[in-house]
C-alpha positions as CSV (number, residue, x, y, z in Angstrom):
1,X,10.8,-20.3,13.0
2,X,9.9,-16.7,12.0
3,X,10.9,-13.9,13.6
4,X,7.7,-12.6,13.5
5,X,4.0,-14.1,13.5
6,X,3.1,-11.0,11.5
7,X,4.6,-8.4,10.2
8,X,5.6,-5.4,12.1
9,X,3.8,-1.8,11.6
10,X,7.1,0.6,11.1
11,X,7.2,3.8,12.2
12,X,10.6,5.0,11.4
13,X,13.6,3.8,9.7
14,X,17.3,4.7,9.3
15,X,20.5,3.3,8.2
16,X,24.1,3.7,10.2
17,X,27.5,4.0,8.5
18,X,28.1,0.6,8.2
19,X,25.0,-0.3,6.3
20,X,22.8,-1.7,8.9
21,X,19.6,-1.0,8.7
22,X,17.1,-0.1,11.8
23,X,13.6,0.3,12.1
24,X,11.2,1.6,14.9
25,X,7.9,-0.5,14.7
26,X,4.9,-1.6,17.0
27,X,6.5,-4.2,17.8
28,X,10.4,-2.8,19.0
29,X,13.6,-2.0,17.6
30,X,14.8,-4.4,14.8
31,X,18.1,-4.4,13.1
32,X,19.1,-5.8,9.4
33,X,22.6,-6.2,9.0
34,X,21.6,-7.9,5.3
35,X,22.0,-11.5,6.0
36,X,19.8,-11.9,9.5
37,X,17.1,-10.0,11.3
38,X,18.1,-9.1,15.1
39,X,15.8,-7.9,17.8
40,X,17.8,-4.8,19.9
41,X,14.7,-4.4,21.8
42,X,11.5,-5.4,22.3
43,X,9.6,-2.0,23.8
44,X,6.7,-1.6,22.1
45,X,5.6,1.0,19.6
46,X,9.1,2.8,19.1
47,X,8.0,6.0,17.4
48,X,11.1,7.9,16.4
49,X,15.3,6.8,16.2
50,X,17.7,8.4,15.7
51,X,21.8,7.4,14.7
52,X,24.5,9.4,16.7
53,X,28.0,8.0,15.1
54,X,30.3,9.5,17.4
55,X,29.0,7.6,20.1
56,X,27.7,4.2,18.2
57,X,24.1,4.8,20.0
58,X,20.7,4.7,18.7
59,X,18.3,7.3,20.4
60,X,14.6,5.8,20.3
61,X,11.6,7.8,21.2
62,X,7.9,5.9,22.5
63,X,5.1,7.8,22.0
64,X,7.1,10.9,21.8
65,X,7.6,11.7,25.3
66,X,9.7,8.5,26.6
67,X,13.4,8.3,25.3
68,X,15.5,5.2,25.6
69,X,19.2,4.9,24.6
70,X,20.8,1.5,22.9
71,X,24.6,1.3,22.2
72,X,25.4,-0.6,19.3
73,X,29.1,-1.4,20.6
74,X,27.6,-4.4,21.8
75,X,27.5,-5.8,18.5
C-alpha cells in the first residue's frame, strides 16, 4: 500500500545531522531516513521546519502563525 494516494505539495525541506531527510507538505510532516517513508505528523499544510540539534527537535510552523514542536528522540 502507498503511503500516499497522491503525492504531497512540499513546502519546506531540511536534512538533520544524521542524514534524515524532512519535509513540510499539505499533507504533514514526513521523514526519509533513506530506506522507508515515516509519517511524524499528520497536521495539515506545515509551512516552515526548522532542525535544532542540541535538543533533537523539529520546530514546524502552519500557516505561519501556529507553531508545533516534535522531538525526534522518539525515534
Amino acid at each position: 500500500m502507498p503511503l500516499f494516494s497522491e503525492p504531497p505539495v512540499i513546502s519546506c525541506m531540511l536534512q538533520d545531522e544524521k542524514g534524515a531527510m524532512y519535509y513540510a507538505s499539505n499533507k504533514g510532516l514526513i521523514m526519509y531516513n533513506g530506506i522507508q517513508w515515516k509519517w511524524l505528523n499528520k497536521q495539515e499544510n506545515l509551512k516552515h521546519i526548522a532542525y535544532y540539534p542540541k535538543f533533537d527537535t523539529l520546530l514546524f510552523a502552519v500557516y505561519d502563525n501556529a507553531f508545533g514542536f516534535f522531538s525526534l528522540k522518539d525515534f
